[in-house]
C-alpha positions in Angstrom: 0.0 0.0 0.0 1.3 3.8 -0.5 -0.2 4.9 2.3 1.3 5.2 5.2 -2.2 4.1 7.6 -5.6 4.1 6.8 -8.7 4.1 9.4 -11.5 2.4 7.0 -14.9 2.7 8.4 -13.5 2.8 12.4 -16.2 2.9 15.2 -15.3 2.6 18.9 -17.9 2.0 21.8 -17.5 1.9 25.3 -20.3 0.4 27.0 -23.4 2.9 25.4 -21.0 5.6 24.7 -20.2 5.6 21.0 -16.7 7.4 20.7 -16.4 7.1 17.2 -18.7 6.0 14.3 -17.7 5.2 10.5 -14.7 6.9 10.6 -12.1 7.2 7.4 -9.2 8.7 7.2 -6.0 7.7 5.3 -2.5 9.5 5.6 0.1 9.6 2.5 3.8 9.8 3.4 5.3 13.3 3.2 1.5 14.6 3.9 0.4 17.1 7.2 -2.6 16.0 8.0 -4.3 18.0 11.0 -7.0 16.5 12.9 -9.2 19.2 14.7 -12.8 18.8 16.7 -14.1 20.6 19.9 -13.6 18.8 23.2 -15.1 15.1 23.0 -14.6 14.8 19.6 -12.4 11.4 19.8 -9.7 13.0 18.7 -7.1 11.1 20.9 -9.6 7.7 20.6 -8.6 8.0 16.9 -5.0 8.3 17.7 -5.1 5.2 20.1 -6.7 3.3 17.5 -4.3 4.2 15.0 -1.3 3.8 17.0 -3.2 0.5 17.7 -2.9 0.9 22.0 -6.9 0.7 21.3 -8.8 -1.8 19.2 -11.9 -0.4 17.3 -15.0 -2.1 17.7 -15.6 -1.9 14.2 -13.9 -1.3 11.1 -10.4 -2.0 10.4 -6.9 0.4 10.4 -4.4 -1.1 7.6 -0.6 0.0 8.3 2.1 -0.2 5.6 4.2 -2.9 6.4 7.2 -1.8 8.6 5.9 1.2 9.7 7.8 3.0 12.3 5.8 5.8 14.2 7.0 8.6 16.8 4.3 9.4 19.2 4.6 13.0 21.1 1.2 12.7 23.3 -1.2 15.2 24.9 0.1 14.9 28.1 3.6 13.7 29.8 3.8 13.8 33.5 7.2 12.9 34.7 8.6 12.9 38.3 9.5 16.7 39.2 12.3 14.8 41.8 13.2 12.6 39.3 17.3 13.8 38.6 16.5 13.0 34.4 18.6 14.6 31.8 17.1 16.0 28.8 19.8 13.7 26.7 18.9 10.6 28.8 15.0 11.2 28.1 15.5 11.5 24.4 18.2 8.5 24.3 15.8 6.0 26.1 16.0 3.0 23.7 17.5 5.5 21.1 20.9 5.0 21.4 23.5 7.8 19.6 20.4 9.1 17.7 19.6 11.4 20.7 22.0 14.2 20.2 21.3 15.0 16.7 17.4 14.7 17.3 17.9 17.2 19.7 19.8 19.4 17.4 17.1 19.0 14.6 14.3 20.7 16.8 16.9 23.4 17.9 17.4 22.0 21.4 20.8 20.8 21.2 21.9 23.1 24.0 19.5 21.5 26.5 21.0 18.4 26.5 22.6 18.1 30.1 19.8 20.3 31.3 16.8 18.7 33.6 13.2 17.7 32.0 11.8 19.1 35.8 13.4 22.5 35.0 12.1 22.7 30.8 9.7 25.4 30.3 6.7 24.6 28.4 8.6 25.5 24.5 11.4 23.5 26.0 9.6 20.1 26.9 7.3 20.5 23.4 10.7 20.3 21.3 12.4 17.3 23.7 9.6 15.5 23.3 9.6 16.0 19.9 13.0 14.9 19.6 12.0 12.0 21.4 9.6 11.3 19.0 12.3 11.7 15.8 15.1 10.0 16.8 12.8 6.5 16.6 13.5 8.1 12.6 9.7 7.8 12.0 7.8 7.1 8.8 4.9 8.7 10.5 4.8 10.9 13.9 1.8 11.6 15.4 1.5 14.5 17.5 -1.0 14.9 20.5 -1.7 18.7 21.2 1.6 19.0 20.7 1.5 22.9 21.2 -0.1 22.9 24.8 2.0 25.0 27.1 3.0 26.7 24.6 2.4 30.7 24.3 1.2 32.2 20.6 4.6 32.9 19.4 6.2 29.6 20.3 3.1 27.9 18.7 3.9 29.1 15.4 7.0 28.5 15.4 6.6 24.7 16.7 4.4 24.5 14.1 7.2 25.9 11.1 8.9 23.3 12.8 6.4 20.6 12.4 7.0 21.3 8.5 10.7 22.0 8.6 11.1 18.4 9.6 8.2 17.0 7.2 10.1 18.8 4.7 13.5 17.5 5.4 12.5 13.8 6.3 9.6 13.3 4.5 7.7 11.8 6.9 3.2 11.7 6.9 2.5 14.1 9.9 -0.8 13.5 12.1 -1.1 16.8 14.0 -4.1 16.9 16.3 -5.0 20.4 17.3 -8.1 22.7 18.6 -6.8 25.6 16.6 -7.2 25.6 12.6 -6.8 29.2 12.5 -2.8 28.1 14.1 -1.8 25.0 11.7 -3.9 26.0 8.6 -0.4 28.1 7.3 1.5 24.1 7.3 -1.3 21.7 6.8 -2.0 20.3 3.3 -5.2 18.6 4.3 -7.5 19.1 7.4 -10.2 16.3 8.7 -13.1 17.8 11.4 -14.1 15.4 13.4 -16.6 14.8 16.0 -17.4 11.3 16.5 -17.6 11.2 12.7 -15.5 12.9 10.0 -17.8 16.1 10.0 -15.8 17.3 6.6 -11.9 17.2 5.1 -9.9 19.0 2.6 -8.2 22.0 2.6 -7.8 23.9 5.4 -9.3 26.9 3.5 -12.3 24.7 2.0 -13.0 23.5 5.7 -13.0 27.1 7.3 -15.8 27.6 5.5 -17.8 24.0 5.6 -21.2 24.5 7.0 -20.3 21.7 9.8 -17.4 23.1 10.7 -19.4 26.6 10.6 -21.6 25.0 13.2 -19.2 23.6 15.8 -17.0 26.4 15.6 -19.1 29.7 14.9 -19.8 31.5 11.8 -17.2 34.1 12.4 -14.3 31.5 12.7 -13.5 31.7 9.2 -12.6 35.4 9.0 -10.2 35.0 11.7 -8.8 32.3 10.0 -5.1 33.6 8.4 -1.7 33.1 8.1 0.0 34.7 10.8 3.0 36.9 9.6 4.4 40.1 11.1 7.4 42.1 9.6 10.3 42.2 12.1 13.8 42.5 12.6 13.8 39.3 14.9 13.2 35.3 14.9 11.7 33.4 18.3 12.4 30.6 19.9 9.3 28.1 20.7 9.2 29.7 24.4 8.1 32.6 22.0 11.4 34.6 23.1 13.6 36.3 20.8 16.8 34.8 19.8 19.5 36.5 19.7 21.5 36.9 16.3 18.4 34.9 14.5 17.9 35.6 10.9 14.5 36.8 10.2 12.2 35.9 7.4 13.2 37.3 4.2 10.6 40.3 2.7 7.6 38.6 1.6 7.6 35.7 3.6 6.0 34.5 7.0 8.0 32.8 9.3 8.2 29.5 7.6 9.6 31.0 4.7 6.7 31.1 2.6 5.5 33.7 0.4 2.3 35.6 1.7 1.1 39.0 2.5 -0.3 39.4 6.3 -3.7 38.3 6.8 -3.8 36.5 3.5 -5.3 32.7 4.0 -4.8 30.1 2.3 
């Protein structure tokens, strides 16, 4: 198969409670894929299932044959007295791979720093370097941008694309906020319970379902967020020193785009 997974006609139930119903969804390698919904939606239930943690109660998920995935989830709790490097996190079961993940996401001087002392930018890139150095075919990423403040978000999310780009990997990128990962998403799916409607991000902004889950005025907040500066942040949201700044005529991915234009 060329795809990377495929959900084909997933439902999950728990006792009465339908979680999911008829649910497709395929993901194509070098493809962001973002998976937004309100709160219930079965967002993470559809990551379970595909990560197969969680069986579905009907339908099927088909996986490519040798399929490696790298998993950042929603939510990591780890010991706050537990003396863990950020290097010994990332190398668990990784080997020699962990120092030039780290390096990829732009963490590379963390390494002998502690996961208990990360700020919320901080732990979002280790964990994505966690994640990487597994050297994925597909990663699948939780919230990945909780914790994070606006600034940082878009950044973590140019880097979401940076590394599509370099690796290309399939990227499954859940996430509350289309108006945030519409600038590096190729396709969007809307779920809640059931695929409400999937295609462009721009095409979905103004779907009638989405329309009703998220408010008629969603759509005309929804654009490309790029400011003209003389400075580059980090994915605290900080400014970093001696950064290069997007060329004229770019956002901060380095795409070409006016402000407020969406795509």
């Amino acid at each position: 198969m060329s795809a990377l997974v495929e959900a084909q006609g997933v439902g999950v139930r728990i006792g009465r409670h339908e979680l999911l119903s008829h649910v497709d969804l395929t993901l194509q390698p070098g493809e962001i894929l973002s998976l937004i919904g309100p709160n219930g939606a079965g967002k993470t239930t559809l990551l379970r299932v595909l990560l197969g943690v969680l069986a579905p109660t009907s339908g099927r998920v088909v996986r490519r044959v040798g399929l490696t995935v790298g998993y950042v989830p929603q939510r990591l709790q780890l010991d706050p007295t537990l003396p863990l490097s950020v290097r010994r996190f990332v190398a668990l079961g990784r080997g020699c791979r962990a120092g030039a993940a780290l390096a990829e996401v732009g963490a590379g001087h963390l390494e002998q720093a502690l996961m208990a002392e990360l700020s919320g930018g901080e732990f979002q890139r280790v964990t994505l370097a966690r994640a990487l150095a597994r050297e994925p075919d597909l990663l699948l990423l939780d919230e990945p941008a909780q914790g994070v403040d606006f600034a940082g978000q878009l950044e973590l999310y140019a880097l979401i694309e940076r590394v599509r780009d370099r690796r290309g990997c399939g990227v499954l990128l859940v996430s509350h906020d289309l108006h945030l990962v519409m600038a590096a998403t190729d396709r969007v799916v809307c779920l809640n319970r059931h695929v409400c409607c999937a295609g462009r991000p721009e095409a979905v902004s103004r779907h009638p379902e989405y329309l009703s889950l998220f408010g008629a005025g969603t759509a005309d907040r929804l654009a490309v967020y790029s400011h003209a500066h003389d400075h580059v942040h980090d994915l605290a949201g900080a400014v970093v020193e001696g950064g290069e700044p997007p060329a004229a005529g770019t956002d901060a991915a380095g795409r070409a785009g006016h402000p407020h234009d969406a795509r």
